[in-house]
C-alpha positions in Angstrom: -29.9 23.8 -30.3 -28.0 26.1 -28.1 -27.2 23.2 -25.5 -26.5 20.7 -28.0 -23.5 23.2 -29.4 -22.6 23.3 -25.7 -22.5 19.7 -25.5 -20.4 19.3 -28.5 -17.7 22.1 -27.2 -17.7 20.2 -24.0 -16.9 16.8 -25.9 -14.6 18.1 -28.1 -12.7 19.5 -25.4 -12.8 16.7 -23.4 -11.7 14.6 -26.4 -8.2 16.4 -26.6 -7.4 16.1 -23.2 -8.2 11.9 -23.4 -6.6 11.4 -26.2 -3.2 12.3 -24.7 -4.1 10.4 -21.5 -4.9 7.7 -22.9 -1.7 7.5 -24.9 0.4 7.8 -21.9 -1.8 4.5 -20.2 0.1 1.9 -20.3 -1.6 -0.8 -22.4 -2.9 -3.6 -21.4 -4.5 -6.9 -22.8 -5.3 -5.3 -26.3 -8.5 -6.4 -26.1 -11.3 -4.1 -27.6 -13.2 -4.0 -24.1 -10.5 -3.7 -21.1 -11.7 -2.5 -18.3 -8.3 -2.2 -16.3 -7.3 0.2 -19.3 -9.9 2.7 -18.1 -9.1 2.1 -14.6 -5.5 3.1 -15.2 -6.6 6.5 -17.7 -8.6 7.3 -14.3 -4.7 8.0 -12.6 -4.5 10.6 -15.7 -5.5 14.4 -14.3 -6.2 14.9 -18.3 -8.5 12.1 -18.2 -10.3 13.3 -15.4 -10.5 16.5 -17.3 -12.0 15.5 -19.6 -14.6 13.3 -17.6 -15.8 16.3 -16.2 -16.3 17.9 -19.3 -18.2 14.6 -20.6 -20.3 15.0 -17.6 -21.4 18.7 -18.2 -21.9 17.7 -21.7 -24.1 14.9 -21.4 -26.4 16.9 -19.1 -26.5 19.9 -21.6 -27.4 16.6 -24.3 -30.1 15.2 -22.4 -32.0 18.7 -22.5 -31.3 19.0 -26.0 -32.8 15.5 -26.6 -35.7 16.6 -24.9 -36.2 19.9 -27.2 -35.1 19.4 -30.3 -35.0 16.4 -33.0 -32.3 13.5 -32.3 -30.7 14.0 -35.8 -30.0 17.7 -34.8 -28.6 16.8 -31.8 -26.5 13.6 -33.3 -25.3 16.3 -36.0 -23.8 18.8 -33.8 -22.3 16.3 -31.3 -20.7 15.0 -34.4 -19.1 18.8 -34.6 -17.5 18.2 -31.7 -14.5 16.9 -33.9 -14.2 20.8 -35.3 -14.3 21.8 -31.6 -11.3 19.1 -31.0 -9.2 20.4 -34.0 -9.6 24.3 -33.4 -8.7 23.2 -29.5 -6.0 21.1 -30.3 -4.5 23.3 -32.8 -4.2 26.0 -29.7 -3.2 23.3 -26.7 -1.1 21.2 -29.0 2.0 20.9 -31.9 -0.6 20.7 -34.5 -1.9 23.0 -36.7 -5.2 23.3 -39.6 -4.6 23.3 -42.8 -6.6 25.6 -44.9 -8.8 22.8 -45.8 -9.0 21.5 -42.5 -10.1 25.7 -41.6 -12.7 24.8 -44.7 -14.0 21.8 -43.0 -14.6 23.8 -40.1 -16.6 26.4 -41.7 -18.1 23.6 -43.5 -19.5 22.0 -40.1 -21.0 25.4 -39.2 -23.3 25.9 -42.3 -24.5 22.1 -42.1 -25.5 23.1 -38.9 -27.2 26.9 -39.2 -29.0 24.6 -41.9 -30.2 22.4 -39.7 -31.0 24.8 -37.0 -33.2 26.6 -39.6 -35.0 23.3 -41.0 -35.3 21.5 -37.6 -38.7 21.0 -36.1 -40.5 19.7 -33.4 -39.5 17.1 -31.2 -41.5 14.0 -32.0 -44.2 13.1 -29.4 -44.2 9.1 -30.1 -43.2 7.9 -26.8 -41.5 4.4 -28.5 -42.6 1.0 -28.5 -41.6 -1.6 -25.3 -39.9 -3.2 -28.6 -37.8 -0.4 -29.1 -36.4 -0.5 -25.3 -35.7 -4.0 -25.6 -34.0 -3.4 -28.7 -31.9 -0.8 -27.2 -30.6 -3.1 -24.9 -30.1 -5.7 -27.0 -28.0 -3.4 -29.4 -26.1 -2.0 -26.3 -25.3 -5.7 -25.3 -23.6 -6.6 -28.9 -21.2 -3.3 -29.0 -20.0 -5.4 -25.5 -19.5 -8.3 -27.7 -18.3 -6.5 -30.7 -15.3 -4.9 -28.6 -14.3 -8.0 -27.3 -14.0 -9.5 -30.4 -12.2 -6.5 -31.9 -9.0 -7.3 -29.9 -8.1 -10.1 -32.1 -8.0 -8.1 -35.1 -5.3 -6.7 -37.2 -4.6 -3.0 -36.2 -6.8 -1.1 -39.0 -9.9 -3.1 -38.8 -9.5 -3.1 -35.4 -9.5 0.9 -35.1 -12.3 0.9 -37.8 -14.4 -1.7 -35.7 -14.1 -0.2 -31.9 -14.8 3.1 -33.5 -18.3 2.1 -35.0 -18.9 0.0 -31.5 -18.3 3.3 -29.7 -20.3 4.9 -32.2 -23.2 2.4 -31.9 -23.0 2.5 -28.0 -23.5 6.3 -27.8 -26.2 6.4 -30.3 -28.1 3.9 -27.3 -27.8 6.9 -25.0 -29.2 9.5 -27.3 -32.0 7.3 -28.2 -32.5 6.2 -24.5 -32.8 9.6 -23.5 -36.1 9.8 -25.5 -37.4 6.4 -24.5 -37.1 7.0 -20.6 -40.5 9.5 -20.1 -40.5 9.0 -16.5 -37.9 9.1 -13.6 -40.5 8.3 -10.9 -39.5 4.8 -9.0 -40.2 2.4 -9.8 -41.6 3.1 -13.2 -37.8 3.8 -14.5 -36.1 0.7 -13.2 -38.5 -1.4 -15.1 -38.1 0.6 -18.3 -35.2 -1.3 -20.0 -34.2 1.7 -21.9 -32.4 2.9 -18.3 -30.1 0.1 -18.2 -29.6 0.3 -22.5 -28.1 3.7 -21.3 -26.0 2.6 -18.6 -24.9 -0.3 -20.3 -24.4 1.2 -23.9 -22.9 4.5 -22.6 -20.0 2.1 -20.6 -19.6 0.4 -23.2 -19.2 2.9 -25.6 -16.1 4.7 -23.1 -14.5 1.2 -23.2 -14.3 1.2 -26.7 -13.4 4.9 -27.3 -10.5 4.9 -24.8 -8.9 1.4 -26.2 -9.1 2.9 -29.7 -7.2 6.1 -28.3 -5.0 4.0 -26.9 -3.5 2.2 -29.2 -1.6 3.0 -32.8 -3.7 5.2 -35.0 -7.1 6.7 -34.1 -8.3 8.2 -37.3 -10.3 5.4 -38.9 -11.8 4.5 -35.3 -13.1 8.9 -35.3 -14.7 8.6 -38.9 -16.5 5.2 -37.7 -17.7 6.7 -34.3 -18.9 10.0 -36.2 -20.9 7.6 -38.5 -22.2 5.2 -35.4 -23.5 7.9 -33.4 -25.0 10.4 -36.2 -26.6 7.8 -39.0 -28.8 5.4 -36.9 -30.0 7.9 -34.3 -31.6 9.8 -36.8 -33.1 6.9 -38.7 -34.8 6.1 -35.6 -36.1 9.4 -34.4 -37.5 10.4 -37.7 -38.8 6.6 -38.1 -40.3 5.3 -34.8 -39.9 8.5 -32.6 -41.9 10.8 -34.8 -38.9 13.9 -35.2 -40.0 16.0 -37.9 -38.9 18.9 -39.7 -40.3 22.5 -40.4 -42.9 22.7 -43.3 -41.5 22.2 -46.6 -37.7 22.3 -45.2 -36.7 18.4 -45.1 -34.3 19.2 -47.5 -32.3 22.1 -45.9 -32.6 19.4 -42.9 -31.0 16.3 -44.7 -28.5 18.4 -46.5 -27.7 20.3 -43.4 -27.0 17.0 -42.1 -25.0 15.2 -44.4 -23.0 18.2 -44.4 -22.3 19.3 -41.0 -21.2 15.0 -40.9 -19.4 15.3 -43.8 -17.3 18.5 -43.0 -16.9 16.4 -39.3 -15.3 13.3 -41.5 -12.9 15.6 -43.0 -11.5 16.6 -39.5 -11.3 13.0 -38.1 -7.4 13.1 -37.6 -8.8 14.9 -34.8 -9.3 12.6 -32.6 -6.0 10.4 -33.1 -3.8 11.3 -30.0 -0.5 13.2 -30.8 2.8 10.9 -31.0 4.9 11.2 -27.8 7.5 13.2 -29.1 4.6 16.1 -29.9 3.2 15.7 -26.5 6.5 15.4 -23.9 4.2 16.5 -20.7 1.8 13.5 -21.8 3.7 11.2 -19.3 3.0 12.5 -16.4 0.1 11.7 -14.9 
């Protein structure tokens, strides 16, 4: 539990340095998958920033994935949003609310909850279905983005978000389904290229939806992408259990760790240009 915390600090770090990189990109096609977009947030030092934090948080992930239950680990990467708003209320011109503050202290019990209810990690390896499936799912949030540039603005935001969402629930399922890294026994396991592909795919998304107009509705849609239908599948086909008698404290925990998260979404919109006047310069 202690590295997926660690994750989520990283993440939310990295997600307030991105936002306002990605809002000083230029834009480009408005497309929900533009490739060029991410190519110019690369000239961004912030962006870079925050890479490096994604790294070091996705490492400290994958050994969480290995230790504990996914829906653990998909709750307290969807606490990165209360790391994102206690950050941003110290690195930027915005500042928590006392019910934001609540929402905060609403994340942390949802997740000593789950901390004390969470059991073993499952020891069902996955079907070869369930790789396949992977990388079927991490091909549609490719189409999904695509398609989300012709829609109105809201929808749009609403859309990418949950395609994001979707893309980085691939990875923490992946993670689980890859139980060698021997060659060539991994490149034949399609779960490795479900990670790749839905992990990309998922960064496309996220930065567009950053990028453009209001971010709010896309935060709340990747919270509920990347929390929701992880756990479903761990508990499901991956065998994640609780302790004895606590599935309870572990669902509640849950819902409310993601439910505090939700109430800080505004988190993860980028500030305007006059809050941020350093976030032009690359």
């Amino acid at each position: 539990m202690i590295c997926a915390l660690g994750s989520a600090v990283c993440y939310g770090t990295a997600s307030v340095l991105q936002a306002v990189a990605a809002r000083a990109t230029q834009p480009g096609t408005g497309s929900g998958v533009d490739p060029a977009l991410l190519l110019r947030a690369l000239r961004q030092w912030r962006y870079l920033a925050g890479l490096a934090l994604d790294g070091l948080g996705f490492a400290l992930q994958i050994v969480a994935l290995r230790s504990i239950p996914i829906y653990a680990v998909g709750a307290a990467l969807a606490a990165s949003l209360a790391v994102t708003a206690v950050v941003a209320s110290h690195l930027l011109p915005v500042r928590l609310s006392r019910t934001e503050w609540g929402a905060v202290a609403v994340v942390c019990v949802g997740l000593a909850m789950l901390g004390l209810a969470s059991g073993a990690e499952g020891d069902q390896p996955g079907s070869t279905a369930l790789r396949w499936a992977m990388l079927g799912i991490a091909l549609a949030v490719l189409v999904v983005g695509a398609a989300a540039g012709r829609l109105p603005d809201k929808p749009r935001a609403l859309v990418l978000g949950l395609g994001a969402g979707f893309g980085f629930g691939v990875v923490e399922v992946s993670v689980r389904l890859i139980d060698s890294v021997a060659l060539p026994e991994v490149l034949a396991n399609p779960a490795l290229y479900a990670l790749l592909l839905g992990g990309g795919a998922a960064f496309l998304l996220l930065t567009s939806a950053l990028q453009r107009g209001s971010v709010t509705t896309a935060t709340a849609g990747l919270v509920l992408g990347e929390t929701i239908g992880p756990a479903v599948v761990g508990v499901v086909w991956l065998g994640d259990q609780t302790r004895e008698g606590l599935a309870w404290l572990a669902v509640t925990g849950f819902m409310v760790a993601v439910a505090g998260a939700l109430a800080l979404a505004r988190f993860g919109e980028p500030p305007a240009a006059s809050e941020a006047p350093e976030a032009a310069t690359p």
